[in-house]
Structures are given as C-alpha cells and as structure tokens.
C-alpha positions as a Markdown table, in Angstrom:
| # | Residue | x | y | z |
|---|---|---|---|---|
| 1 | Unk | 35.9 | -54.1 | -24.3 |
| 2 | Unk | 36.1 | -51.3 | -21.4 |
| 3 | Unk | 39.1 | -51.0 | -19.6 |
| 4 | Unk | 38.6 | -53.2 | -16.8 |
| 5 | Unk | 41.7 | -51.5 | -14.9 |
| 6 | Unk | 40.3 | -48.3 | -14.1 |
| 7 | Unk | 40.7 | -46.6 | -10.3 |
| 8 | Unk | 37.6 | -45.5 | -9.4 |
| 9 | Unk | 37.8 | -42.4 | -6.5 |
| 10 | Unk | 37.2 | -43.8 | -2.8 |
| 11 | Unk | 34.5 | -41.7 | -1.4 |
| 12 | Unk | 32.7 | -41.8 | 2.0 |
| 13 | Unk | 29.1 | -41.3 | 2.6 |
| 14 | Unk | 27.3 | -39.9 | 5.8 |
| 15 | Unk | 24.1 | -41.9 | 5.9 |
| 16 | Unk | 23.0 | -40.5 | 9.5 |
| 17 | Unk | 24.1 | -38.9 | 12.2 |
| 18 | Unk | 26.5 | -41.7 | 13.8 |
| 19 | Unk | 26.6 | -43.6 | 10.5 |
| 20 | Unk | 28.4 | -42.9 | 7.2 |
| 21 | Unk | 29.2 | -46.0 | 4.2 |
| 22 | Unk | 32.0 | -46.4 | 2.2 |
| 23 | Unk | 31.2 | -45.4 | -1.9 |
| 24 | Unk | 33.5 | -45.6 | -5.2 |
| 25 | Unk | 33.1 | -43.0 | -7.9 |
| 26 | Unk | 34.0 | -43.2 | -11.6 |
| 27 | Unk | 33.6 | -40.7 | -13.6 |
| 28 | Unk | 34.5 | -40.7 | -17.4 |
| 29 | Unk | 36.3 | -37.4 | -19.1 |
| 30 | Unk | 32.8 | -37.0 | -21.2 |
| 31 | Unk | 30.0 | -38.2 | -18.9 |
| 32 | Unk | 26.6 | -37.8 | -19.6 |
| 33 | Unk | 24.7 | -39.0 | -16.3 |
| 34 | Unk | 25.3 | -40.4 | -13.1 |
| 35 | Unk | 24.2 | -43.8 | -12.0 |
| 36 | Unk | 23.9 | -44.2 | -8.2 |
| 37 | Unk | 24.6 | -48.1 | -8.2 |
| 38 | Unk | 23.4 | -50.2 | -5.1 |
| 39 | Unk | 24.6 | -53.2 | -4.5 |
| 40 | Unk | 22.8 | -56.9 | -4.3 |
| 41 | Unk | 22.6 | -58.6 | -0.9 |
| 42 | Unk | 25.3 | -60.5 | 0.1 |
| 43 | Unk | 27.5 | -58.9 | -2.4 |
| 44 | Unk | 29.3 | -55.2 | -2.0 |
| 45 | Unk | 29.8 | -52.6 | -4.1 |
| 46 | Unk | 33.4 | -54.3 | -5.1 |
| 47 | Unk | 31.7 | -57.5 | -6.7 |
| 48 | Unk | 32.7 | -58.5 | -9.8 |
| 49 | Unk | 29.6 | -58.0 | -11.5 |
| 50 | Unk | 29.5 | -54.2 | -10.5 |
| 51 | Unk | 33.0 | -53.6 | -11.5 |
| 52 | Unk | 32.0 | -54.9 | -14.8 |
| 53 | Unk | 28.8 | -53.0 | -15.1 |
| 54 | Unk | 30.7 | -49.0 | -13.9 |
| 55 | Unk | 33.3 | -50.2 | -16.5 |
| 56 | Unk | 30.8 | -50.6 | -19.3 |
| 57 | Unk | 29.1 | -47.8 | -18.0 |
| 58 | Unk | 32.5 | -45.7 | -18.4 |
| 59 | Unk | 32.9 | -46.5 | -21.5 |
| 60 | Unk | 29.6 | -45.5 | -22.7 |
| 61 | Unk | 30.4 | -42.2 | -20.9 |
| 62 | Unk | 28.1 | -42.3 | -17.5 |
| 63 | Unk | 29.6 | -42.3 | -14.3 |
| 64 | Unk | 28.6 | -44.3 | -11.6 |
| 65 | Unk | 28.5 | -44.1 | -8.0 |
| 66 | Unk | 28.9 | -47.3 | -6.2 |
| 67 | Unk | 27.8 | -47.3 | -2.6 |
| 68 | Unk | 27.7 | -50.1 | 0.7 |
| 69 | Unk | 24.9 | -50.3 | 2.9 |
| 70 | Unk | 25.8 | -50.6 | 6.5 |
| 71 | Unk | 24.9 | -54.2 | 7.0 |
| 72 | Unk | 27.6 | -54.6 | 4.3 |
| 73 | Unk | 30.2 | -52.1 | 5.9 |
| 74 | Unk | 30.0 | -54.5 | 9.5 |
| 75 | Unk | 30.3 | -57.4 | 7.3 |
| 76 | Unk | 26.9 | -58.9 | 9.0 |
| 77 | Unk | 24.7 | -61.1 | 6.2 |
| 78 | Unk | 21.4 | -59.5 | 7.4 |
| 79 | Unk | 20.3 | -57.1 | 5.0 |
| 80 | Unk | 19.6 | -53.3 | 7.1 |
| 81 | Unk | 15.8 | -52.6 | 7.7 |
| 82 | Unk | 14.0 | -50.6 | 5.0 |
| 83 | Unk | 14.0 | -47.7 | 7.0 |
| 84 | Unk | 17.8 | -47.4 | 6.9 |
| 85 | Unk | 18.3 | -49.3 | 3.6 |
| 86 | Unk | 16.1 | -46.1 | 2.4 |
| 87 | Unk | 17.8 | -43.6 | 4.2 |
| 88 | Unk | 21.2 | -44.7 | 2.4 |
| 89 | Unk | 20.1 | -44.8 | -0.9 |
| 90 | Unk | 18.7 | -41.0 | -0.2 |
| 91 | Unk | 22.6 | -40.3 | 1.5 |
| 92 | Unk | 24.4 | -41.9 | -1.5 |
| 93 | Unk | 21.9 | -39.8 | -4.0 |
| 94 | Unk | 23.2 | -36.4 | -2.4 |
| 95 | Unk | 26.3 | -37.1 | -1.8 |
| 96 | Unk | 26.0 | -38.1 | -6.1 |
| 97 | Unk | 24.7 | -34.3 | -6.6 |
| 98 | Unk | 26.8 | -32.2 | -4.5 |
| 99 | Unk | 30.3 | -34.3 | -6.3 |
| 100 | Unk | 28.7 | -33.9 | -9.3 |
| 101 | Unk | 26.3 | -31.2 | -9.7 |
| 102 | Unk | 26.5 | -30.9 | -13.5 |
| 103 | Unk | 24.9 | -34.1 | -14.1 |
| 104 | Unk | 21.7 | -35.5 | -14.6 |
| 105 | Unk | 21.2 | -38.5 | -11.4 |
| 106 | Unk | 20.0 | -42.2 | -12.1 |
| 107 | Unk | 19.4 | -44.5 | -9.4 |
| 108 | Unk | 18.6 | -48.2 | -9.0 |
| 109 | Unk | 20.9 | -51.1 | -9.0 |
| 110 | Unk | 21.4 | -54.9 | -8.4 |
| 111 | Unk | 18.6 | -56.9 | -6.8 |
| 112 | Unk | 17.3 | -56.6 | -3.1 |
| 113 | Unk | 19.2 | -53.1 | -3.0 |
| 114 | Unk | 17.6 | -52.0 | -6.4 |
| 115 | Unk | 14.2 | -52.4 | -4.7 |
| 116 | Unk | 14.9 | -50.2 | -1.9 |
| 117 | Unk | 16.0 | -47.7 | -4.3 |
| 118 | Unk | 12.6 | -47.9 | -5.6 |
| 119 | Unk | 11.1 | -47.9 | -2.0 |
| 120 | Unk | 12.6 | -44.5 | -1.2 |
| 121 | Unk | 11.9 | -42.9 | -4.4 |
| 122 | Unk | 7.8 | -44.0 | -4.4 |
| 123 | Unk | 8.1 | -42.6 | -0.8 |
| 124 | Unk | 9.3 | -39.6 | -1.2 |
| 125 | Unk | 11.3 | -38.4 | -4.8 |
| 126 | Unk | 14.7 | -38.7 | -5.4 |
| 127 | Unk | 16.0 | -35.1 | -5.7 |
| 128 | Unk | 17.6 | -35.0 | -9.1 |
| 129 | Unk | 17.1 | -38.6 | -9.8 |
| 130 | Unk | 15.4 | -38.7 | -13.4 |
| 131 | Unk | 15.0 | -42.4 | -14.0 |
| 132 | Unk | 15.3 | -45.9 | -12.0 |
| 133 | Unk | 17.1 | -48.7 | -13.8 |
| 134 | Unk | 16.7 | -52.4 | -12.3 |
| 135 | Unk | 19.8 | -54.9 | -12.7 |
| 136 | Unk | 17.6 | -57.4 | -12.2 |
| 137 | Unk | 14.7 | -56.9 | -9.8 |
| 138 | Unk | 13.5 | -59.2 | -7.7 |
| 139 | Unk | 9.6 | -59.2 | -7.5 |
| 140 | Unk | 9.4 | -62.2 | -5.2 |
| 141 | Unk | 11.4 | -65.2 | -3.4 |
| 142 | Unk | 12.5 | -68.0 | -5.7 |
| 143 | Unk | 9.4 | -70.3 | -6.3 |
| 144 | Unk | 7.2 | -68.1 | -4.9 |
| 145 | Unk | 5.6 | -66.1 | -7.4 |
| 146 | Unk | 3.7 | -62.8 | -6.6 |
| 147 | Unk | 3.5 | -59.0 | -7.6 |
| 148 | Unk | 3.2 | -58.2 | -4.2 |
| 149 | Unk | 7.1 | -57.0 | -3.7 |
| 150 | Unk | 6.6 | -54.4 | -6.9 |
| 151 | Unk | 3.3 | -53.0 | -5.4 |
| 152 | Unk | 4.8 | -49.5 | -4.6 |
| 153 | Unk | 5.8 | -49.2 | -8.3 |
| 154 | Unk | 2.7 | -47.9 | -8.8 |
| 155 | Unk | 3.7 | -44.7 | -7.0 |
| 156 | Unk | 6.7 | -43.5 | -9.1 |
| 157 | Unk | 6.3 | -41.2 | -11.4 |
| 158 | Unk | 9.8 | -40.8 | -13.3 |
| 159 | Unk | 11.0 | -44.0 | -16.0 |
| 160 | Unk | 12.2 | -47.5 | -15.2 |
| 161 | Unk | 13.9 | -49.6 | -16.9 |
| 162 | Unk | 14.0 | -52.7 | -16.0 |
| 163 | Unk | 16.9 | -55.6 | -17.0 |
| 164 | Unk | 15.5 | -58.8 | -16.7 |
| 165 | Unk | 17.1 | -62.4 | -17.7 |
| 166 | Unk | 13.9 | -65.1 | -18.7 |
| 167 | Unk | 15.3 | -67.7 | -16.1 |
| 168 | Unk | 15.3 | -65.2 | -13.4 |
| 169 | Unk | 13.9 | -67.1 | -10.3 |
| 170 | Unk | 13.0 | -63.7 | -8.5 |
| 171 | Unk | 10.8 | -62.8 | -11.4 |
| 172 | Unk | 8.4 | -64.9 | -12.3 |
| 173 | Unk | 7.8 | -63.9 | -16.1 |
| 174 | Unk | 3.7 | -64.2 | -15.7 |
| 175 | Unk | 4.0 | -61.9 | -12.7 |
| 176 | Unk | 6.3 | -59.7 | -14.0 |
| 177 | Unk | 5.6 | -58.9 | -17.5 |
| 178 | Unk | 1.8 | -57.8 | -16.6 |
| 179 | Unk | 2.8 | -55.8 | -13.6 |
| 180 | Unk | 5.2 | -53.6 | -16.2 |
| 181 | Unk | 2.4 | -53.8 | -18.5 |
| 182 | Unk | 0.6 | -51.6 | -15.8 |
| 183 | Unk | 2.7 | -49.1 | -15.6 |
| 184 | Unk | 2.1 | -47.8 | -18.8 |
| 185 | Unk | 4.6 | -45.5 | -20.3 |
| 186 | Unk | 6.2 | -45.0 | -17.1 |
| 187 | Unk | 7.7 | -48.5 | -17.3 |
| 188 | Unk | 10.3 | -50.2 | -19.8 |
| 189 | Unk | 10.8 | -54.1 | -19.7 |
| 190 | Unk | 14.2 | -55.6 | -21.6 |
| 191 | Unk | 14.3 | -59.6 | -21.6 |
| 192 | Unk | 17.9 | -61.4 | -22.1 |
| 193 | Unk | 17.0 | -64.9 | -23.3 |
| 194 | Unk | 18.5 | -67.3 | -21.2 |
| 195 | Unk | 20.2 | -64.9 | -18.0 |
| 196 | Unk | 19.8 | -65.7 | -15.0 |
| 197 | Unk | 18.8 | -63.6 | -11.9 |
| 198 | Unk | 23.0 | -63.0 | -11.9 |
| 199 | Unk | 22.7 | -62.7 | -15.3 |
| 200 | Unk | 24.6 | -66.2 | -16.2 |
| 201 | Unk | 24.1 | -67.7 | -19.3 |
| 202 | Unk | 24.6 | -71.6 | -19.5 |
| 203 | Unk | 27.5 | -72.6 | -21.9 |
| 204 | Unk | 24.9 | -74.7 | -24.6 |
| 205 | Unk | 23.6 | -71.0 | -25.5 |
| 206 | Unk | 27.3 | -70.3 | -26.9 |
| 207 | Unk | 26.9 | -67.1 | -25.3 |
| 208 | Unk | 29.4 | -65.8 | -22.5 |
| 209 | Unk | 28.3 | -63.4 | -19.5 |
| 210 | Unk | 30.3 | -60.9 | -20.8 |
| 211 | Unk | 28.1 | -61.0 | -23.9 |
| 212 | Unk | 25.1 | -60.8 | -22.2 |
| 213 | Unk | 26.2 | -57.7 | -20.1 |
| 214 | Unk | 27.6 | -55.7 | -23.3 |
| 215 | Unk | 23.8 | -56.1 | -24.5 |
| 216 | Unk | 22.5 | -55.3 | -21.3 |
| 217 | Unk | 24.8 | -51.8 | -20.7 |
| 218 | Unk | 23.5 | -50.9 | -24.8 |
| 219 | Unk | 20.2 | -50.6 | -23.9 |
| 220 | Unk | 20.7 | -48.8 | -20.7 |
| 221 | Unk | 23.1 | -46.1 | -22.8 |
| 222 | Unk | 19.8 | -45.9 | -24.9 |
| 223 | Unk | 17.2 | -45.7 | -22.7 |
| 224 | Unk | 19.2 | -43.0 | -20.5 |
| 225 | Unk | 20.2 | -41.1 | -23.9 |
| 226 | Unk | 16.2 | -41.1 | -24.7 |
| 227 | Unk | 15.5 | -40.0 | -20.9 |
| 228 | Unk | 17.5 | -37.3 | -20.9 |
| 229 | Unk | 15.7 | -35.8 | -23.8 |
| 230 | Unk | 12.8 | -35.6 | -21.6 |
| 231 | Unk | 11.3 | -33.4 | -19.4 |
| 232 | Unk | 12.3 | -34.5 | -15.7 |
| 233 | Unk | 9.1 | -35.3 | -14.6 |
| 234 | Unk | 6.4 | -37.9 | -16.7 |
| 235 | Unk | 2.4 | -37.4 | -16.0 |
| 236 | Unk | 0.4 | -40.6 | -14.2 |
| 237 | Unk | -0.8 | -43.0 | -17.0 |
C-alpha cells in the first residue's frame, strides 16, 4: 500500500495576470514523469480520491502536480469558462516544467477538468506534455449519450489513455468504445468492470475501491513506462 501520509510541497500558480491557483507537488526520490493532475468539478485538488491517486502514483515513482481552478480557489460551484479552465491547465503545465525540468510532463486528470486538459492540448500543444491520461472522462451528461463532448480528440496528436469504469454514466460504453476505436493508435481504452464514474465498486463484486484503483495506477505506470520509450510526437492515423 503507498504511504498515504506523505506532505506534498504547497506550490502557487500564476494562471494570468491578476490571477494565480493554489497547486500541491509530490515528487518521489526516483521519479520517472510528472503527472499534471486536474481536478473533477465540485471536488479540489485535496479530495480524497486524488490524494489516493499522487500516493499510488508516488509509489510507482511519478510525481504529480495537483492544481485548483479558480472557480475552486473562490469556493463558487460553477465550473470557470473553457477559456480560463484552458488557460490554467496551460499555467499549471509550466509551472510543472520550470520545477521540474528534468522530467518528461503528463497531463490529464479527473472528469470535467480532464476534458479541458484535452481542450487546450487539441488547441494548441502542451509544451513538454507527452501523453494525456483520463481518470475517467466524461463524453456526455448522465443519460444522455453522445460523442459530441470527445469531438476535439480527433485533433491530438500525442497518446491517451483513458481509465474508464463500465457503469460510468458519463460514458456511455456504445459511444465511447467506437470513438476510441477512431483514434487509432493514438488512443488507449482500459475498462474496470463494475467502477463507477468515481470509480466505486458495489460491495456484491467483493472488490473494494482501493482495489480498483491499485489496478487502475498499474496500467497507468505501464502505459507511461511504454510512452516514454517513444518518440515525443506520434504521426495522424
């Protein structure tokens, strides 16, 4: 089990010219990578569920980057714009590189947040970002199924990965599988039988969330070792 005590570094982020966020970096004596971890909305970068995911990240020896929006910073339940969302994730991904220039950048995270991360990168690269990993990406409101939320996908052109639970109810499984399908090599797609779009797991499966997250932070320590063997760039399928 990782060592759920650890004290990540308080860090602060200028996101624009009047506005900066508040981050938390951890950094492992061996790390590999970076992960610049957004947040879900409604929840902050100190939510359990991201704790748990820069400990097990720690202990497979990448660092991670946690970072508030400002919408979360005023403590207002309206998610920021894209514009600005954008413009944050592009402020928490330099502020990543200058504090750690040795490593290799991921970006992505949990939900809503996750997707802007993809929003800014198809609209203009992430410098130093080699691969997006998805915490569970939401491709349309619950009951509502449609592809239309993952159209920009299209115009990445470094590896995703994306971490999926099959009762997600932000990602409709017949929207979701063919739209990776379309990305070609571009795109990776890991199911977690029975997780949730928080990545629950009801007790009848005699699995534990914990369980389900060990599994989850395994294949992202694979797919980031296999990533980083690779050039930095992929060609369009």
């Amino acid at each position: 089990m990782p060592n759920l005590t650890l004290t990540p570094k308080p860090i602060t982020i200028a996101a624009g010219e009047s506005t900066s966020v508040s981050g938390l970096l951890l950094v492992p004596p061996k790390a590999t990578a970076c992960y610049v971890l957004a947040h879900g909305a409604g929840a902050g970068m100190t939510h359990s569920f991201l704790v748990n995911v820069a400990a097990e990240l720690y202990a497979r020896n990448i660092a991670t980057l946690r970072y508030q929006f400002p919408y979360m910073e005023a403590k207002s339940k309206r998610p920021d714009p894209p514009k600005l969302a954008q413009a944050t994730v592009r402020a928490a991904v330099k502020e990543a590189a200058r504090l750690l220039p040795e490593l290799p950048l991921l970006a992505g995270g949990k939900s809503f947040e996750g997707r802007m991360t993809s929003q800014a990168q198809a609209a203009e690269p992430l410098p130093g970002v080699r691969a997006l990993i998805f915490l569970g990406f939401p491709l349309h409101a619950a009951g509502k199924p449609s592809r239309e939320r993952g159209a920009h996908l299209s115009e990445i052109r470094i590896p995703m990965l994306f971490l999926q639970g099959t009762r997600d109810a932000l990602a409709d499984l017949t929207e979701l599988e063919p739209l990776v399908a379309s990305l070609a090599k571009r795109a990776t797609l890991k199911l977690f039988s029975d997780a949730d779009h928080s990545f629950h797991v009801p007790v009848r499966t005699g699995r534990k969330d914990a369980d389900v997250l060990a599994e989850m932070m395994d294949v992202f320590a694979a797919f980031v070792s296999k990533t980083l063997t690779r050039q930095p760039q992929i060609a369009c399928e």
